[in-house]
C-alpha positions in Angstrom: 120.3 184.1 92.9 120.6 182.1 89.9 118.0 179.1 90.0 121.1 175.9 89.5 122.7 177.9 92.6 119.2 178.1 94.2 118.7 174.9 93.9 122.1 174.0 95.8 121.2 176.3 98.2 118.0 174.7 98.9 119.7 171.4 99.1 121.7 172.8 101.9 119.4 174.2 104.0 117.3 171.1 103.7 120.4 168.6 105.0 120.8 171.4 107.7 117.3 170.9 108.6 117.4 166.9 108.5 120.7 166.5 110.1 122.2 165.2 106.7 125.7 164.8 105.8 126.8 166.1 102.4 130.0 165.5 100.7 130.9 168.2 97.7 131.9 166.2 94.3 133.1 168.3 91.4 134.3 165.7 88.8 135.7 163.2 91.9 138.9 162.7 90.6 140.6 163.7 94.2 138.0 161.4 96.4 141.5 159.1 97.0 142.6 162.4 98.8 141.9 163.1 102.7 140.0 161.0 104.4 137.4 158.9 102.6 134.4 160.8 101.6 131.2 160.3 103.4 127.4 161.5 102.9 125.5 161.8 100.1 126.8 163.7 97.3 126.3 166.7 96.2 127.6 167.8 92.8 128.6 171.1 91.2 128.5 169.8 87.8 125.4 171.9 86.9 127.4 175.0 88.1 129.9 175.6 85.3 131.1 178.8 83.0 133.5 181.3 82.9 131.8 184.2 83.9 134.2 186.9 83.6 138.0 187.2 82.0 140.3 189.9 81.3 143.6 188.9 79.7 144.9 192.7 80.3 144.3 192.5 83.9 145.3 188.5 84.5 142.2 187.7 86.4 139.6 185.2 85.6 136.5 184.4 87.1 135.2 180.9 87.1 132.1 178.8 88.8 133.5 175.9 90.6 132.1 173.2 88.5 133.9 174.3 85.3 136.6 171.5 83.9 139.9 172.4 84.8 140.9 171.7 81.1 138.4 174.0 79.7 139.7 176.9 81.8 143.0 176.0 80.7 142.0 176.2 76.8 140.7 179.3 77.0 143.9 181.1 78.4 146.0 179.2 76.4 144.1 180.8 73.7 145.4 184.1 75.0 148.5 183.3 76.0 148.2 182.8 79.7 148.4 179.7 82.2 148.0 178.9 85.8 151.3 178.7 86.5 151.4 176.7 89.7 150.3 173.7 87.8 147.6 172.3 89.3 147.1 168.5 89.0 144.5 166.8 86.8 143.9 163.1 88.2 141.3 163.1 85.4 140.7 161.3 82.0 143.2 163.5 79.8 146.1 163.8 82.6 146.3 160.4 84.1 144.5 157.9 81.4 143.9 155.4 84.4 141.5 152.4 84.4 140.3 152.5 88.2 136.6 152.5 89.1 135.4 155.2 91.3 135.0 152.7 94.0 138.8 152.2 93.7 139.3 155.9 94.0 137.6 156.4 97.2 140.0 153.7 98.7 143.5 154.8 97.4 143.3 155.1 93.5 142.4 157.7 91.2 139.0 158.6 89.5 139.2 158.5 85.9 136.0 159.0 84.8 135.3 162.5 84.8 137.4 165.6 84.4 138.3 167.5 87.3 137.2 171.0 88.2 138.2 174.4 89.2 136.4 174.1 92.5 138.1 170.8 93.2 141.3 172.6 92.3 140.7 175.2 94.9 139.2 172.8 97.3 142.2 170.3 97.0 145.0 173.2 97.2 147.4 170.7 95.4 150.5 172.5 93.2 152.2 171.1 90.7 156.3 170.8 89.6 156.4 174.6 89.9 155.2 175.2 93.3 158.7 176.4 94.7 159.4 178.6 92.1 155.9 180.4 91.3 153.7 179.9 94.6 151.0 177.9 95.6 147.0 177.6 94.2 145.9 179.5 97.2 148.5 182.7 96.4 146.2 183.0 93.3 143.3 183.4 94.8 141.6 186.6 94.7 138.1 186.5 95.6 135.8 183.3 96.4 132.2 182.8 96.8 130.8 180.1 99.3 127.8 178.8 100.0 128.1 178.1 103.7 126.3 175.3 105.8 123.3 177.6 106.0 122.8 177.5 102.3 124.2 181.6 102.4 126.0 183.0 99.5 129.3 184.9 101.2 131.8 186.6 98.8 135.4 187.4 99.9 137.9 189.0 98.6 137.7 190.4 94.9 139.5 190.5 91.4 142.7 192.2 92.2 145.2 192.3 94.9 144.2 195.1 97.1 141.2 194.0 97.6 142.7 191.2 99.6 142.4 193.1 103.5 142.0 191.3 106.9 141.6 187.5 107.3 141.8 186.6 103.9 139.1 183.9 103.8 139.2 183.2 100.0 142.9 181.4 100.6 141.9 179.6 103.5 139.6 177.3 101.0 142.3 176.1 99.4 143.2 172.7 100.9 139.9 173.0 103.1 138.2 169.9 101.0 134.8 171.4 101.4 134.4 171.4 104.9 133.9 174.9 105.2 131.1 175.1 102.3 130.8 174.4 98.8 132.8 177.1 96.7 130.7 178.4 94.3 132.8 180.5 91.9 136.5 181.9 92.5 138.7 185.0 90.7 142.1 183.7 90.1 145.0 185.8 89.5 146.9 184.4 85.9 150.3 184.7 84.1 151.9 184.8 80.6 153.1 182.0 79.4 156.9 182.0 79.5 159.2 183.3 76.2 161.0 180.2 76.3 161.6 177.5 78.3 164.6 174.5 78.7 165.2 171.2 80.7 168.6 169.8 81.6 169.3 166.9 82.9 172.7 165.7 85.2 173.6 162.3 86.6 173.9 162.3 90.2 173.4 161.1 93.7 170.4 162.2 96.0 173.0 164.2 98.3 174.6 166.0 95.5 171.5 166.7 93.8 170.2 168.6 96.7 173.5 170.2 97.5 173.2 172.1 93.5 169.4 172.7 94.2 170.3 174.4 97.4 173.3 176.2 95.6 171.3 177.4 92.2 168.8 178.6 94.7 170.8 181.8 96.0 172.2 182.6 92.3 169.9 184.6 89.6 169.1 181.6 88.0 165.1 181.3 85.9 164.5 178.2 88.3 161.2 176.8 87.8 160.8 172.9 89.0 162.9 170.5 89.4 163.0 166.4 90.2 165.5 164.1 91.1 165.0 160.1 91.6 167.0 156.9 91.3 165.7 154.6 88.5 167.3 151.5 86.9 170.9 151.6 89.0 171.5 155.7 88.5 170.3 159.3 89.9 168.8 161.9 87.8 168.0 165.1 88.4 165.6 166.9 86.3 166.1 171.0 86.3 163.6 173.1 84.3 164.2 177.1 83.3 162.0 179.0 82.7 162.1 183.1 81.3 162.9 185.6 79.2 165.1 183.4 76.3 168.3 185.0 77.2 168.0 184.3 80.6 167.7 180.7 79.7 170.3 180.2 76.8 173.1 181.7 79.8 171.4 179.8 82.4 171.8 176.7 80.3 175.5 177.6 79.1 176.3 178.5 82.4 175.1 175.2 84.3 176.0 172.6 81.6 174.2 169.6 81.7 172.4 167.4 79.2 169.7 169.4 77.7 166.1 167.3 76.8 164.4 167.9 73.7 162.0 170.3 74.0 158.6 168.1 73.3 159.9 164.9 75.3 160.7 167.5 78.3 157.0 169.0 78.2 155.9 165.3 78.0 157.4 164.1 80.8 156.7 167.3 82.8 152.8 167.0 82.1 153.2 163.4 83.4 155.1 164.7 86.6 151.8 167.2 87.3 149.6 164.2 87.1 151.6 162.1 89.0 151.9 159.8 85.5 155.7 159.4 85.7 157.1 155.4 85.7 158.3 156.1 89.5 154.5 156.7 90.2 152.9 154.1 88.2 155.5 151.3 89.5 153.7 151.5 93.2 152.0 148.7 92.3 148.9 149.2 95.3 151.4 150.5 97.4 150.9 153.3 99.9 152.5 156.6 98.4 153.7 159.3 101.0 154.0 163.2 100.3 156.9 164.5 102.4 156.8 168.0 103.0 160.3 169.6 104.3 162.5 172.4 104.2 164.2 172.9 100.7 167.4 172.6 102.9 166.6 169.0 104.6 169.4 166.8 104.6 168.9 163.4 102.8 166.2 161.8 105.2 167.0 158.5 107.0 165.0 156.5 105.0 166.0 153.4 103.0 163.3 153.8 100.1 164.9 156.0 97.2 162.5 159.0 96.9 161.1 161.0 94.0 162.1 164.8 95.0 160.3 168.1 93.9 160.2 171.4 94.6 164.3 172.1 94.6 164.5 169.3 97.9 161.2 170.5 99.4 158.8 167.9 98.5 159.9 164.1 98.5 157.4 161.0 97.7 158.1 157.9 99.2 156.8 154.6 98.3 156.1 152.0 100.7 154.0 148.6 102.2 151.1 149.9 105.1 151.8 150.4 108.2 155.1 152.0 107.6 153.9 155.6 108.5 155.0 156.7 112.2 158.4 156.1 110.0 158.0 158.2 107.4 156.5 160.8 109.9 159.5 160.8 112.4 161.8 161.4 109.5 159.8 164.7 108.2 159.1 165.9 111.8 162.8 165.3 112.8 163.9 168.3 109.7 160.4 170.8 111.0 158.1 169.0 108.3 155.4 166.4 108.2 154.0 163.7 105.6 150.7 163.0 104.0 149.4 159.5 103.1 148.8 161.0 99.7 147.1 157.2 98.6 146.4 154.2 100.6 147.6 150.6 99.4 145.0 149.1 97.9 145.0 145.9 100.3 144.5 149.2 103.2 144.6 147.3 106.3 144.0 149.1 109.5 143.4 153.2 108.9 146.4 155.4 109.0 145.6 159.4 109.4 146.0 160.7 106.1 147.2 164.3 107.3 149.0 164.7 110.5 147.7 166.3 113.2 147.3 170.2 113.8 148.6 171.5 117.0 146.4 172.5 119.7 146.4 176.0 118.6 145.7 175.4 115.0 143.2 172.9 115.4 141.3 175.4 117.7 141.2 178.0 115.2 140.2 175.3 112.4 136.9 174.1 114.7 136.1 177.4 115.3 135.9 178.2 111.8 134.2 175.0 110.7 131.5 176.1 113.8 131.2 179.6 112.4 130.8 178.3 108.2 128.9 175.2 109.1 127.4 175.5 112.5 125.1 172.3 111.5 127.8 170.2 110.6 126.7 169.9 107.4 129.5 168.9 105.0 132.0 166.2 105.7 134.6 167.5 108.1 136.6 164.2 108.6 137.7 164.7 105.2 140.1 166.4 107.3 139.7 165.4 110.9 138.4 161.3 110.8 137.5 161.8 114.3 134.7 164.8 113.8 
């Protein structure tokens, strides 16, 4: 074992042994995210490198504590992207002045760049989730160092290694309370041939009536956004493909078409949650609704920000509004996040709703198996653990 991850490992089993609480930091731009973090911290920021990458092949392997920007560079530099667009939060995507005491109660981290383990750990997709998949269907292989300070490895490089309970996708969106991820093989893709944005003017309903429409037509859908801003509705459709596929799509759907810079622009801002929609919360709570692409408009007076072609909505709104927001998603088969808390948080509001009986079974079970020692902080996940 290499001595950084040693060292890790050592400070493992030693919390294990003293009944010590640990809670995994990569660069800390997501601590506003779950439950707030408890224990002492313990970093990955020594544990960085790409340690193998074959363009050819689309796979890269990467330690966890590498910058999300620097793994980004270097496929860029051949070509190739993570196409699920995984959010930032961090010092070149959002550019936000908050302290990291801020971020641990509703804001975002600014100070350091966040981190392919955090990625992983977070499971958070960006504008082209519907279209491409999520981080964890990129996942190939993991290694974890588990609450006994073990080194496990699952899964591989390529896809049929993936067999069985595929353990390296269930640490995406596990925020660390399974073990501390110490390098993952992710599956990449070219970057599109070309690429357009068009916009149309209309209402919420309509906009999710064409989304559901363009959806069963051989269209080169890749993310889309609708809101209401300054008196008018907007929806935002992006194509992406081979170039003839997008010059028809875009003659054959009409539309205002963006120019091509502004469009990335205000995409990138989208990813890292930088639009004006975001930004005007003003210290209020933000909610992630996550529903069927087919939901109806929800019964909800706050205009929404949509993504995903109707599957995604945020909602902005004062504390204490979220047994609201949670009937509306349950009442369509979904269910809403308290993505970030006001910062005036009053009394605590489960960030995540809660499993069912079955699931939350098999989610202690697993936690009990990875961390029999209760080692890293589960109530990222679960505030009563």
């Amino acid at each position: 074992m290499d001595p950084a991850l040693r060292q890790i490992a050592e400070r493992i089993r030693g919390a294990a042994a003293e009944r010590t609480l640990l809670r995994i930091r990569g660069g800390g731009t997501k601590d506003f995210y779950g439950e707030p973090p408890r224990g002492e911290p313990l970093s990955t920021a020594s544990w960085r490198g790409i340690v193998s990458y074959e363009p050819s092949e689309l796979v890269v392997t990467v330690r966890s504590g590498t910058p999300l920007a620097e793994l980004e560079a270097v496929l860029a530099e051949q070509g190739q992207c993570l196409p699920f667009e995984p959010p930032r939060f961090d010092d070149d995507g959002m550019r936000a002045e908050r302290s990291s005491e801020r971020a641990t109660s509703g804001g975002i981290a600014a100070r350091s760049a966040s981190t392919v383990g955090g990625m992983v750990a977070a499971g958070l997709s960006g504008p082209a989730r519907a279209s491409v998949g999520a981080v964890r269907d990129y996942v190939l292989g993991a290694q974890l160092l588990n609450g006994r300070g073990e080194l496990l490895s699952f899964g591989g490089q390529v896809m049929k290694n993936v067999a069985g309970y595929d353990v390296s996708r269930v640490l995406a969106g596990s925020l660390g309370v399974l073990g501390l991820i110490t390098e993952v093989s992710l599956k990449v893709l070219p970057l599109p041939p070309a690429e357009a944005t068009l916009v149309f003017e209309c209402h919420q309903a309509d906009a999710l009536r064409l989304l559901n429409g363009w959806g069963g037509q051989p269209l080169p859908l890749n993310a889309s956004r609708w809101t209401h801003e300054q008196g008018r509705g907007r929806l935002w459709l992006r194509l992406r493909g081979a170039s003839a596929a997008v010059a028809a799509a875009c003659a054959r759907l009409g539309g205002e078409r963006q120019d091509e810079a502004q469009a990335r622009s205000d995409w990138e801002a989208a990813r890292d949650l930088r639009l004006p929609w975001f930004e005007a919360r003003q210290g209020r709570e933000l909610w992630r609704l996550s529903v069927p692409q087919t939901a109806p408009v929800l019964a909800l007076e706050e205009p929404p920000l949509i993504e995903w072609h109707g599957a995604q909505r945020w909602y902005v709104v004062a504390s204490g509004q979220g047994e609201r927001l949670r009937a509306a998603a349950r009442s369509t088969g979904g269910h809403a996040t308290l993505f970030m808390a006001a910062d005036d948080a009053g009394p605590a509001t489960r960030r995540f709703d809660a499993p069912s009986a079955p699931l939350r079974r098999i989610q202690e079970a697993l936690m009990r198996e990875f961390d029999p020692h209760a080692v890293f902080d589960r109530a990222r996940l679960f505030p009563q653990a």
